[in-house]
N, C-alpha and C positions, 0 to 999 in steps of 0.2 A: 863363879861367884856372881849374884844377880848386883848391881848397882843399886846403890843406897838411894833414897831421895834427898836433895839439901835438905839440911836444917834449916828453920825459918828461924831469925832472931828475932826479938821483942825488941822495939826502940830503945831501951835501955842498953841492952846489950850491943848493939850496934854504936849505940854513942860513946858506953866505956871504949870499945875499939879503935873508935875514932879517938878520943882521947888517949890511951896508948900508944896509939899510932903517931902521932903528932909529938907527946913527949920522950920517944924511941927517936927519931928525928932531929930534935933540938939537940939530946943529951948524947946519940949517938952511943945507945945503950942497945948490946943484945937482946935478941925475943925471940921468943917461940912461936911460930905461926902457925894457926892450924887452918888450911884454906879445904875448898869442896873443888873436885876436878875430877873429870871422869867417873862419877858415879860414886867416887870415894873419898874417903877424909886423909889427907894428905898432914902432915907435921914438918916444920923446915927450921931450923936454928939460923938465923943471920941478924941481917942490918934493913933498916931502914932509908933509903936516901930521894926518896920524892913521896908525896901527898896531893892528893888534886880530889880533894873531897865531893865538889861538883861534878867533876868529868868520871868519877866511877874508877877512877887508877891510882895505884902506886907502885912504885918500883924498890924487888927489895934485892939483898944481895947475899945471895946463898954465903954460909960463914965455912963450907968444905972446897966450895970450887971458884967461891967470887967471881959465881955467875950473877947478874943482873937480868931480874926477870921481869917483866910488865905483869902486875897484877890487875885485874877485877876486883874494888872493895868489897862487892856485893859478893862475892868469891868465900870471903874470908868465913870463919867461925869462932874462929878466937883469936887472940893476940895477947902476950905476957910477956913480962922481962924473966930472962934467965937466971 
């Protein structure tokens, strides 16, 4: 299977994320994340627990293994509550 190109978001889209992102944090509410890795679009159900909107990272926490994982924002392609 050849690898996908990322998706490019449109500002808009990028800011609702950020804004999800941020109120998945405060409320410590579940979401669906959909990030770009390895050539492919990935889906992960967890938690939210750091935001660093400037430095490009957050850290989420997988909701099967409560693994904690350093993300890339730029990474992401969507984000929703479950």
């Amino acid at each position: 299977m050849s690898p996908l190109p990322q998706p490019l978001l449109t500002e808009e889209q990028m800011e609702q994320i950020n804004i999800t992102l941020i109120e998945a944090l405060h409320t410590n509410k579940q979401v669906y994340l959909t990030y770009y890795k390895d050539g492919q679009s990935i889906t992960d159900t967890g938690f939210i627990q750091f935001v660093d909107s400037l430095g490009d990272l957050f850290i989420f926490i997988d909701e099967v293994f409560e693994l904690k994982t350093k993300m890339r924002l730029s990474e992401l392609i969507d984000v929703r509550f479950t």
